[in-house]
Each structure stands twice: as C-alpha cells, then as structure tokens.
N, C-alpha and C positions, 0 to 999 in steps of 0.2 A: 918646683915648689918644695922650699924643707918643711915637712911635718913634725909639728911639735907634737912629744909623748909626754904624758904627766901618769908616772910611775908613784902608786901611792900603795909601801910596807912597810915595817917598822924591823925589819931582818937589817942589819947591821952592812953585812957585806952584798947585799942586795947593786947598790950605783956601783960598784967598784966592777963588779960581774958584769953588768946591763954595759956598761962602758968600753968595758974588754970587747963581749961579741960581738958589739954594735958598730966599734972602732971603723970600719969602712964605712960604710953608709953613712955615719959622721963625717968623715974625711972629706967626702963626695957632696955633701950638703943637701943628703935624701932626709935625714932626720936629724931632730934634738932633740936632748931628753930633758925633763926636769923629774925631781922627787922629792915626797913632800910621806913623814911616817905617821899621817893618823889622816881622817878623814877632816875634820877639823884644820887642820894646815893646807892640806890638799884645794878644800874653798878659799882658804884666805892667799892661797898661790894662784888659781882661777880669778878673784877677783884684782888683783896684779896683770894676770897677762893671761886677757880674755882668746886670745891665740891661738890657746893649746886644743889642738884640732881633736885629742883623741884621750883615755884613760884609762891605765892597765892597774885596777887595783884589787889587793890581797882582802880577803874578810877580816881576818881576825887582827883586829888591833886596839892600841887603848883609847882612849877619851871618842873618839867615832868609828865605829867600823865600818868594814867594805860596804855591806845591804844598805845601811843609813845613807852615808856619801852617793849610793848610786840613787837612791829613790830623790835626796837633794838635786843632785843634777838632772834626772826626770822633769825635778817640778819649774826647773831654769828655764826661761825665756828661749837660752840656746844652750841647747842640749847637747854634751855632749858623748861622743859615742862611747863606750865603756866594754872592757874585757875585764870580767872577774874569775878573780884566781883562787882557786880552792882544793883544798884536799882531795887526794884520789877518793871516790868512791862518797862524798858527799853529798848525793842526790838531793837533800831535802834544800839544803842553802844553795844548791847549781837551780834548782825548778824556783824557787823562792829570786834569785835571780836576775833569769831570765824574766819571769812574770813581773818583773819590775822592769824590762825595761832594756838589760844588760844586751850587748849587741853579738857577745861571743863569751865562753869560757875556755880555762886554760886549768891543769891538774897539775900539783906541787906532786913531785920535786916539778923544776918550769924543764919541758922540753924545748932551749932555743931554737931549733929548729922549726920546730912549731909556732912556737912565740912568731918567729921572725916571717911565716906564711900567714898566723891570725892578723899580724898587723900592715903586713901588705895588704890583704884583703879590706878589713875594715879602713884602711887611707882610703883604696878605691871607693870605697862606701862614703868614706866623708866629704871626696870631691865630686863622685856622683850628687851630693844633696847642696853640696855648696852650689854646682851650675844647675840644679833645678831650682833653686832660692834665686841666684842671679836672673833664671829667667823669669820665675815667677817676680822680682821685682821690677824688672824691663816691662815686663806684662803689666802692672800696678800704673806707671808712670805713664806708660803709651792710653792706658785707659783713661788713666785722669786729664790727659791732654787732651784724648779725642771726646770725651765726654763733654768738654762745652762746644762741640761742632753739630756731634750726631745723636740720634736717641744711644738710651741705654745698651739697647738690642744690638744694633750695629754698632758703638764702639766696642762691644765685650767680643764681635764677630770680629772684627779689624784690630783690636790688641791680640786675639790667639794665632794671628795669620801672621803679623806683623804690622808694624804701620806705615810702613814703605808700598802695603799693597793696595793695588786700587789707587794711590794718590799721585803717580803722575800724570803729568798734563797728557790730556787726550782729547778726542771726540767725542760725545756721545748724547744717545736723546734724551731729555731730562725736559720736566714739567718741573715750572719754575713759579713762586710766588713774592709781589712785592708788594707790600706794606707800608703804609704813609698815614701822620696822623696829621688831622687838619689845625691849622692854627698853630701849630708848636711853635714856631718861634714868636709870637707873642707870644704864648706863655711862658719861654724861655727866658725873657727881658721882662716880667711883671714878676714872677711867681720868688717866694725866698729861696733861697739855695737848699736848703734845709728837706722843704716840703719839694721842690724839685727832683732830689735825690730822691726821696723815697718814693717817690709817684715813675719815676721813669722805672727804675730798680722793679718793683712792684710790676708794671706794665713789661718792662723783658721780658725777667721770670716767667709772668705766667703767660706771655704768647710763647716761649720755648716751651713750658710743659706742655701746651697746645698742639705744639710743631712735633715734639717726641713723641705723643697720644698717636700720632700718626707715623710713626716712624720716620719723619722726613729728616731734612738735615740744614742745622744754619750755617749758611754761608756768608754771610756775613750782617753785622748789627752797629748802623754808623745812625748816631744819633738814635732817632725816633723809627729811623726806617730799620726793616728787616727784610733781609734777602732769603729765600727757601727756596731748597732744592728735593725731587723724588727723582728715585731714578738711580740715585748718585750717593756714595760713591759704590752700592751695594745694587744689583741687579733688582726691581719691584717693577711685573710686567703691569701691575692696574697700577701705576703710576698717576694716570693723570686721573683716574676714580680718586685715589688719594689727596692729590692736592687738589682735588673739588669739595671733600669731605674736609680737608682741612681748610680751607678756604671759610667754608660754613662755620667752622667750632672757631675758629680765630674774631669770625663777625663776631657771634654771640657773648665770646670769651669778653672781647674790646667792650661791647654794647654795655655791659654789668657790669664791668670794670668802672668803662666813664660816669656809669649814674652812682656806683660808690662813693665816688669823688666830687661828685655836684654834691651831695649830700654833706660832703666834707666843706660847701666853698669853692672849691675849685672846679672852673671850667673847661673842663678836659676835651676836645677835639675828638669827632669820629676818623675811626680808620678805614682809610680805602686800602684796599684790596685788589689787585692785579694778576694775572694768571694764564700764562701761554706753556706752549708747549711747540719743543722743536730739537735743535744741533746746538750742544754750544763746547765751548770750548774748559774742562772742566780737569782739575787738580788744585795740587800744590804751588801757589805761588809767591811761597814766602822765601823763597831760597836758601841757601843752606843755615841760615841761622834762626830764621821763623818758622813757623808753621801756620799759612795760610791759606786753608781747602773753599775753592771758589769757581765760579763759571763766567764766562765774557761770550760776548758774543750778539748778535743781533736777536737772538732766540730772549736771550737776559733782558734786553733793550727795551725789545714792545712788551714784555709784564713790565717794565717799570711805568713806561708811557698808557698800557691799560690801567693802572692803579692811578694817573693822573687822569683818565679818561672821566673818570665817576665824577669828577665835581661837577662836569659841564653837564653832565647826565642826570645827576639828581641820586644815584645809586651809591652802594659802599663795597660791590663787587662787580668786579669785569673780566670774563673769562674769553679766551678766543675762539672761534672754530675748531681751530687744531684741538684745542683739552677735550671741546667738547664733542667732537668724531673718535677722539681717543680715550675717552671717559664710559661711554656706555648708559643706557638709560640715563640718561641726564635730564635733570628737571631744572627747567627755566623758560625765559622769554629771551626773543631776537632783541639786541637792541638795535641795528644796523648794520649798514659798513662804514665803516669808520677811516677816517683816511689821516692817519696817526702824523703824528712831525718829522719832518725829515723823510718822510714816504711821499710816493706816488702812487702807487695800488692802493686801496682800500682792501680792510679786513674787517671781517664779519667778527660779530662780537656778540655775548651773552649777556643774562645778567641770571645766575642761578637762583633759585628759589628753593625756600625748604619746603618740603611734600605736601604740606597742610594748604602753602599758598600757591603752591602750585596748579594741587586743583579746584582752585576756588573760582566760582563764576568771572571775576575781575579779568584774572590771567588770560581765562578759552576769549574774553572780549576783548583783549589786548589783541591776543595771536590771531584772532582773526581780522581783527582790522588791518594788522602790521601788514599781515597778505594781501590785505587789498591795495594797502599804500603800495607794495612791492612792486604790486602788480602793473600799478597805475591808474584802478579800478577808479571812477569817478567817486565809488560809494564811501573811497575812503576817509574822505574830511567832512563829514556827517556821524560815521561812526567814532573818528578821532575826537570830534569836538562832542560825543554824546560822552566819551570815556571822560575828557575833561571835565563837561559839567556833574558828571556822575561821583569825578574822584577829581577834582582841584590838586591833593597835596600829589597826584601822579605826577613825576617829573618826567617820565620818561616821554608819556602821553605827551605833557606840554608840548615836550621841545619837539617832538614830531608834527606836532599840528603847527608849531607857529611857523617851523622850516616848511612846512606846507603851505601856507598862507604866505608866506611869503617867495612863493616859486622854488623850492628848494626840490633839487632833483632825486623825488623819491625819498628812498629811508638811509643815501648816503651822506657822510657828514664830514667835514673837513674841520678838522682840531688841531688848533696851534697850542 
C-alpha cells in the first residue's frame, strides 16, 4: 500500500527538501507526498483527494494555521491522523496540540530521521484503524443480515464471532414452532391489495418481535406460515421451556392482533400453533450466494402436522411429549395420541394452558376424566358427556366423547 503524506508549511524550500530524503521510498511506491502552504488549501486538497492517509503540518502560517487546521480535521467525519511541527521548546502550542487531537509532534529545525521513524509509526497506526473500521464494517453488514433471522442478542453474538459460525449444516436438537393462520387464502382472493399488505406486514412484525422477546430464531416466513427455531443456531439448554413460553405470547400476541382488525372489517383467521422437539437437520442452506439458516427433517415435519392438528381439535396450540418432558413444570391438558399423516405410531400430544386455566376447576375435570377414558374406566363417558353438557363450546371434550360413542379406541386418534 503507498501512503499518501499531505505536508502543510508555507517554508519555500520545504517540497523540494521532503522530496530529496524521501526519493527512495518514492521510488519504491511506500509513499506520496502532496503540499498544500496554509491550512485553508490543505482542506481544499483533502476535499480533492479524500486519500490522503495521514498530515505533517507546521503551526505558524497565514490565513489558517497548524491548531486551527488540526481541530478542523478532528471535527471531520474521517479524521485524519496529524504530526504537528513546532519550535523547539514550544510547550504551550505542543500541549495545546496534542489535547486537540494531534497524533505525534516533531521540533523545527525537522529531524529527517525522525520525521522518517514518526511517520512510519503513525502509517502503522493508520492501517492499524483502517482494518479495525474494515472489521467493524464486516461486523455492521453480518449483523444486519443476521438480524432478520435471529433475536438482537444472538445476531450481535454471531457478527462478533463471525457469521460463518454455527451456520453450517449439522445435527442438532432444536425445539421447533409452526405457525398457520386459518382462512388466509380466502382472504388472500377477497381482501384489496393495499389492506393486505399492511395486515400481513403488521402480523409478521409483530410475531417476530414475539419470537425475539424470546430469543428464538426465524427460520423461515413463507406466506402466513412462520417457522421458529430454539436451540439453534446458539446453544439454549431450557429450549423447549422457551418455545412453550413462546408458544403462549405468539397465541395472545395473534388473539389481539385478529380482534384489531375485526374492528377494522377485516376477518382475520386464528393462528394455530405447533410445537415438537427432536434432531433435525439445521444450517445454511442457501448456498454460496444466499443466505438461508433453516432445519429439515422429520423433527420440522410433525410441528408442522401438530399446528394442522388444532383444527380437528378445536385448540390453537399443540405441543408434543417430547417439548413437554423437555420443558419442565409444564401446565396443560393431555389431548391424546394422535396418530399424525404419514405415520403409523401415535404421538402423545398437549394442549398448554396458561396458569390461571390451568388451575381451574374445568381443567382437574378434564384430567381426570381423560384418565379414565385412558384407562378404559367404564366411568369415562358419564364424566365426558357431564364435561360436555357442563362446557358445550369444549372441543376437546366433544371430539373425545363422540370417538367414544362411537367405538373409538380410547383417547387415540387417527388424523389425515
């Protein structure tokens, strides 16, 4: 790299001198010089040829001198580095200076020698700050990418480490959430464009701030649906406590959203809610020109297939066994086993509840009847069908009693 020097005195034979000693290092294309005799020309050469890496100027000159010129370039956007040159023995204008800002001085008559060691030094200084600018602006760019994936927290973690880390394809266990709103595409085909945009826009947003609140991470937002990842790409050992608590602030968030918009006219769709936990296969799949941080795998699969689960249920959240053994104190009701599409095992399934309804008399007369159904208990379609006439709008109850009545084996359920 040649370092440009921008030499600012009004001494006559000053370039002719700086030329002479320099003549190598010229040669060689370690440096160039420019100069400029007042402070005043010295900016108006700066704003020509913003370049000049570095500035060796004398105090005393006419229409601006050295103090002025240095405190202008202080106040510059890009500052640059500055060696002031002063009379031997000048204390008050060298402190005066330096407290401005000046990055080295130098005592008239010029020791080249000197000169030639201050301005080797201060170059080191100036490409020392140009590759911490370089990385601080690598750093800027990595964040603002990763910032529409992950919360604040972890892309500010993954632009300091780099963004190459963590995101190749791998294994790993990751509690996962899928997200589906009902009806959208008829509202897709009725609604104007106009009002469209800003209700989807509006409904993103604010389930991503939802998804950040929690630190999670989106992996991907096609249409209406949202894909959430914990777990991923940053180590979070209460993972699946997470995306239960997120799980819940996403209901609520959606709940007040949609009645915003009734209120607007528009008949906005509830959002179900889906949520397992397992292996899945989880990076960068955008290949070398994208960037696409995502998970596949049959762990991804059944949250999606539980988020389709809720219609047939009557619910707006379905969590699995697995979140819910890997969650901890977990508050909710059994819904089943449910024997998903494209399966042949049945998986046990939730429906979480927030604390208030959890312990509410309703719920301990759910749980205990589901027991009985489980069981086989004769007792159970007396107490099922007491929950029904007690709570009609139960869906859960319903569809258990009518698979009961009608010979259905037990509390497992076969869902296409």
């Amino acid at each position: 790299m040649t370092a440009t020097i921008l030499f600012v005195d009004d001494e006559p034979d000053l370039e002719a001198l700086v030329l002479q000693k320099f003549r190598r290092q010229i040669r060689d294309g370690a440096v160039a010089f420019m100069f400029a005799r007042d402070g005043l020309e010295a900016l108006e050469s700066i704003e020509q040829h913003p370049h000049v890496d570095m500035v060796v100027s004398d105090i005393n000159m006419p229409r601006m001198d050295g103090l002025s010129l240095l405190q202008k370039l202080q106040e510059a956007e890009d500052k640059k580095s500055t060696i002031i040159v002063s009379a031997y023995g000048d204390m008050s204008n060298i402190r005066t200076a330096m407290n401005r800002g000046a990055f080295d001085f130098l005592t008239k008559p010029i020791d080249f020698s000197d000169l030639e060691m201050t301005i080797d030094k201060t170059i080191r200084h100036v490409e020392m700050m140009r590759e911490a600018r370089r990385r601080q602006l690598e750093a800027e760019r990595a964040h603002a990418s990763l910032s529409r994936y992950f919360s604040p927290q972890i892309a500010l973690r993954l632009a300091a480490v780099g963004d190459s880390n963590g995101m190749e394809v791998h294994w790993r266990e990751v509690a996962t959430i899928f997200t589906d709103i009902t009806g959208f595409t008829s509202l897709v085909e009725t609604a104007p464009p106009e009002v469209l945009g800003a209700l989807l826009n509006e409904y993103v947003g604010g389930m991503t701030d939802v998804v950040f609140a929690h630190e999670g991470t989106v992996a991907k937002i096609i249409g209406d649906a949202i894909q959430i990842l914990f777990n991923a790409p940053g180590d979070q050992p209460d993972y699946a406590a997470r995306a239960v608590a997120c799980a819940h602030d996403l209901d609520v968030w959606a709940q007040a959203f949609r009645e915003r918009w009734k209120e607007k006219g528009v008949n906005f769709g509830a959002t179900r809610v889906g949520v397992h936990a397992g292996p899945a296969l989880v990076g960068n799949f955008g290949g070398s020109r994208f960037f696409d941080y995502t998970a596949y795998g049959d762990t991804i699969n059944t949250a999606a297939r539980l988020e389709a689960a809720n219609k047939f249920l009557g619910t707006r959240i379905c969590v699995s066994a697995a979140v819910v053994d890997a969650a901890g104190k977990f508050r909710g009701r059994p819904v089943g086993d449910l024997v998903l599409r494209g399966r042949s095992e049945p998986l046990r399934a939730y429906e979480p509840l927030p604390e208030a309804a959890f312990e509410a008399p309703k719920t301990r007369q759910y749980t205990d009847a589901f027991a009985k159904l489980e069981a086989g208990d004769a007792a159970a379609m007396p107490a099922f069908a007491a929950l029904v006439g007690l709570h009609a709008d139960d869906a859960l109850a319903g569809f258990h009693l009518k698979r009961l009545l009608n010979g259905g084996k037990g509390v497992r359920m076969q869902l296409e």
